[in-house]
N, C-alpha and C positions, 0 to 999 in steps of 0.2 A: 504494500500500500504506500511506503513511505517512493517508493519510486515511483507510481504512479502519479502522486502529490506534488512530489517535485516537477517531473513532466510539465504535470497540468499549470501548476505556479508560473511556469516560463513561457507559457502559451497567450496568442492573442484572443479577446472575448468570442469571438463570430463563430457563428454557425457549424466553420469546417472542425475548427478545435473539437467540439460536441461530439462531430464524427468523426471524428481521428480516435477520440476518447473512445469512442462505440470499439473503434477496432481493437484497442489496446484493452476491452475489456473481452472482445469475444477471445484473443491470445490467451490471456489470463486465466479465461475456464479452461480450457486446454493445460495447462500449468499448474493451477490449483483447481483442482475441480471441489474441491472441498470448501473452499468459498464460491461454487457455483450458485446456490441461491443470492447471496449477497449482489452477485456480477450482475445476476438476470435481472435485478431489485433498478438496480441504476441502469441498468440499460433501457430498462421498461423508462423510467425517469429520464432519463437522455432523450429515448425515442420522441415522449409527448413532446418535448420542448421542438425538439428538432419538428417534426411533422406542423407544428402550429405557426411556425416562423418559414419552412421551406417554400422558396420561390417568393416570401412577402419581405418587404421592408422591416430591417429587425432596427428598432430603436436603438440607439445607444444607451440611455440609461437601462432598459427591459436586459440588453446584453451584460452587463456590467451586472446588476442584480443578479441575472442567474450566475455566472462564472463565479462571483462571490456566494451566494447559497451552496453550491456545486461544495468549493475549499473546503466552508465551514461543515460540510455533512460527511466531504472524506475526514478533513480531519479529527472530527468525535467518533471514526469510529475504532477499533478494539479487536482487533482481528486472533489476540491472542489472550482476550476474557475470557469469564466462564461463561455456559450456558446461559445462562440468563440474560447476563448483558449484552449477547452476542444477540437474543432473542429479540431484546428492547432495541439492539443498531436494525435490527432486521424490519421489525413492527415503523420503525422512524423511517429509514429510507421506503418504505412502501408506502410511507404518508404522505412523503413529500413532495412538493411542485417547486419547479423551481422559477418560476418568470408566475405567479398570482399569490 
């Protein structure tokens, strides 16, 4: 996660970033299949964002907010807690929207 974070930290807001992110998460199941639900959670989470802005004018503040939501939701999560809190990152990222 902490590589992914980094990645994502150096990256510009727009659109493609989101998809780039999509890719580097489907690698990821591939890699850790054991965070496989986790990946699906934010992909599902990536997808909305992306499909709701694809081919439309994406604000800049709308982009800025989600790329800032995005950080702050990798960086609480805990990939090396116990059950439970892994259950609670899990329950959160499947709450989340990132641009409403």
């Amino acid at each position: 996660m902490d590589e992914l974070l980094r990645w994502l930290s150096g990256q510009h807001h727009g659109l493609q970033t989101f998809r780039a992110f999509q890719l580097r998460l489907a690698e990821l199941c591939k890699d850790e299949p054991e965070q496989k639900a986790l990946f699906g959670l934010l992909n599902r989470l990536l997808d909305n964002y992306v499909e709701e802005f694809d081919e439309e004018p994406l604000p800049v503040a709308v982009a800025d907010q989600a790329y800032d939501r995005l950080l702050k939701l990798l960086t609480s999560l805990d990939l090396r807690a116990n059950a439970d809190r892994r259950l609670a990152d899990l329950d959160r990222v499947a709450s989340s929207d990132l641009w409403q």
